[in-house]
C-alpha positions, 0 to 999 in steps of 0.5 A: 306195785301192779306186778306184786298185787298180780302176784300176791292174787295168784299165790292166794288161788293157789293155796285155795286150790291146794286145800279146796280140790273142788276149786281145783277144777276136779268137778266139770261143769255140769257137775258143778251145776248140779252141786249148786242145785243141790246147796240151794235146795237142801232146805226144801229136801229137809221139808220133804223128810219132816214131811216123811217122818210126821207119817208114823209107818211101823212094818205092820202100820199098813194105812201109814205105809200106804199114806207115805208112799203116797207121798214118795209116789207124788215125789217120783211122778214130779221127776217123770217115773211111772209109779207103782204101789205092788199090795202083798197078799193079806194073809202075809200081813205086809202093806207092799212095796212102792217102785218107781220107774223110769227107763231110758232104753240102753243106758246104764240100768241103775236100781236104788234101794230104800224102805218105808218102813221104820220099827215103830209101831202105831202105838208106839210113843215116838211119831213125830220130827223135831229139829234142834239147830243143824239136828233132827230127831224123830222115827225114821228120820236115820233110818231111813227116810232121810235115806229115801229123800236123798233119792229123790233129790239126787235125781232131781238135780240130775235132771237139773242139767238133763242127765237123768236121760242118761241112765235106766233107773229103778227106785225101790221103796220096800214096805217090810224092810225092817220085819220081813215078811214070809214067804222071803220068795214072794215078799223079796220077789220084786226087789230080786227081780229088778236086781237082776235088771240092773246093772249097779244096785246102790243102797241108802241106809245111813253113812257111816263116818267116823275118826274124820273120814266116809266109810264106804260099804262094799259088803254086809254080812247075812242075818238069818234065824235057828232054833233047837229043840231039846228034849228029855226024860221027865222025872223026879230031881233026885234021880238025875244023872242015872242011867235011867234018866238021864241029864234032862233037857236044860243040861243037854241044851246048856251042853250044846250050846257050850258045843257050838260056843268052843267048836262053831265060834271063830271064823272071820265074821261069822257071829251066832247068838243065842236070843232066848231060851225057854226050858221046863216041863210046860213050855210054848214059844212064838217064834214070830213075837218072840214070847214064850211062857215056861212052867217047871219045878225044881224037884222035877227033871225039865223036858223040853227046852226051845232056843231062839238065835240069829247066825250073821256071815259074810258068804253063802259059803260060810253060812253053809259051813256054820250050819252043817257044823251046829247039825253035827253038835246037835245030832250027837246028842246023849242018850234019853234026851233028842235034839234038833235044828232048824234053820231060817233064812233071812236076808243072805250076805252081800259079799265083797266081790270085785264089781263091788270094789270097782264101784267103791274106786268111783264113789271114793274119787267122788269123795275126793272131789268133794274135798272130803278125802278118799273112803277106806272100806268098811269092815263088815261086822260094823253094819247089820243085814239091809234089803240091798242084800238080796239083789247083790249076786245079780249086780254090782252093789254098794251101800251106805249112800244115806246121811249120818245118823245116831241112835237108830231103832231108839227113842233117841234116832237123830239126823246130822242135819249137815250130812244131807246135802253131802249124801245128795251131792255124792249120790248125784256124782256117783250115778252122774259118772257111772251114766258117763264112766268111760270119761271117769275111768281112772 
């Protein structure tokens, strides 16, 4: 009977080790302290994003930045950081940004990227957190406070088992992730220089997960901004079409724009839309609050037409290629009408470069030792452009490393509650081995 016991007890851990790789001892010993830290403090990291989400922070609410980098900062001076509130300068109507310091000379430089700022406004009717079960709800709570929470509480539990030593780290919380601000080259201007001091830039805007797998992202495509201006000759209706009117500025633009949807549209990842339209013989546009006002009749040919779109690529290179082709379209232009494009930049792409892949390979182990199975690679047009973006040509990068959120930038923006203890313990393993790589190599 002791011998059939002794089997029966073997043949049972072995099954668990099967289904269970974290039992399988894949986790050392450190790293298994830390995932223990993390299981019994999850409730207070959630404490910490209701917190967060109760302080309304919109870009342009600068009093509600200021109060939740308070908060932040007094989160990375209890792990030891020096921390830094950087004021943009008043005429750039942005609050600032909230870094966090903490460097151990000759270890692996790491940045970690979040932002402060949410889409909602001071006077808009969404401020608050509410939980239903294992569901929070509230602006930001996706995107992204629960992604600057995850931060902190990774590094705390590094600092659990005295491995935070082991790395050089820069926490980065932007104040106008959501609505930059203008001049890029100042308001990016921090945030590009610590990416140039790093070595890894990790992102943590919300996970992607679906079909029963984690996604990772290696890359995201660039957001940037034109608009065309058209015009034409005013006159009376009857007289349009003839030599000496001309098509009038609605049907140049209207011509154009069907240029670019048969001529520019088709490369791999390469998007381009046109948001508004205003055309007449009164017309005005903002193009920062995206309003206009437009007056005409129909018996009168318009002169003047503003369009108003975005281009999203996956390089510099096919962004270049994509506007040179629009200027070509827009200066063969027909006779008694003008036209002419100007472009914006915005936040460039964050292309799929090798040192990214290599990241990828670590963060997908982490995955499977978490008993959560290997992490395929994202497709790009599933995620929109992201602040870790402007440091990624000086560092190898990923993003994605936040909870699992729905409906974000809505009145209906939710947290799967259950995702946060998963986002911190894979977060705390990824910067655990990159401080330890050689040991972790596969």
């Amino acid at each position: 009977m002791i011998r059939h016991y002794k089997t029966y007890i073997f043949s049972t851990l072995m099954l668990l080790i099967a289904v269970n790789p974290v039992a399988a001892g894949s986790l050392n010993a450190d790293e298994q302290r830390m995932m223990r830290w993390i299981d019994a403090n999850t409730e207070r990291a959630i404490d910490l994003l209701e917190e967060t989400v109760n302080i309304s922070s919109g870009t342009l609410n600068h009093d509600g930045l200021r109060e939740l980098g308070e908060v932040m900062g007094r989160e990375l001076e209890g792990l030891g950081f020096e921390a830094e509130w950087i004021d943009m300068p008043e005429e750039m109507q942005r609050a600032g940004h909230l870094f966090g310091r903490g460097y151990n000379e000759g270890k692996k430089k790491v940045l970690l990227i979040g932002h402060l700022d949410t889409v909602f406004e001071a006077d808009d009717g969404f401020q608050s957190y509410s939980r239903d079960g294992d569901t929070a709800f509230g602006p930001g709570v996706d995107d992204m406070k629960s992604g600057n929470v995850i931060i902190i509480y990774a590094l705390q539990a590094l600092r659990e088992i005295g491995a935070l030593e082991d790395l050089s780290v820069t926490v980065a919380y932007t104040g106008d992730e959501e609505y930059a601000g203008s001049p890029l080259a100042l308001a990016k201007h921090d945030l590009i220089e610590a990416g140039k001091w790093a070595d890894v830039s990790l992102g943590f805007e919300g996970a992607i997960s679906y079909d029963g797998q984690d996604w990772a992202t290696i890359s995201r495509r660039s957001s940037s901004n034109w608009h065309l201006e058209v015009s034409g000759k005013q006159g009376h209706s009857s007289r349009i079409f003839n030599d000496q009117m001309g098509h009038g500025a609605i049907f140049e633009a209207a011509r154009i724009l069907n240029k670019f949807n048969e001529q520019v549209r088709g490369e791999q990842y390469l998007t381009f839309n046109a948001g508004t339209i205003q055309g007449g013989t009164d017309v005005s546009y903002d193009f920062e609050t995206n309003r206009g006002t437009t007056f005409g009749k129909t018996n009168v040919i318009p002169n003047k037409v503003i369009v108003h779109g975005d281009i999203r690529t996956i390089s510099q290179a096919q962004l270049e290629r994509t506007r040179d082709a629009m200027r070509k379209i827009v200066a063969d232009h027909l006779p008694l009408t003008d036209a002419r494009i100007v472009f914006e930049d915005r936040y460039p792409p964050m292309e799929p470069s090798d040192g990214n892949r290599r990241l990828h390979k670590i963060l997908s182990q982490v995955n499977e030792d978490l008993g959560r199975g290997a992490m395929p690679i994202v497709d790009p047009s599933r995620r929109g452009a992201a602040d870790v973006s402007f440091v990624a040509p000086y560092s190898d990068a990923l993003a994605g490393l936040g909870a699992v959120g729905e409906g974000g930038h809505t009145p209906n923006e939710s947290l799967d509650l259950t995702s946060m203890p998963v986002a911190i313990k894979r977060a705390a393993l990824l910067l655990y081995r990159l401080a330890h790589e050689k040991q972790h190599q596969k």
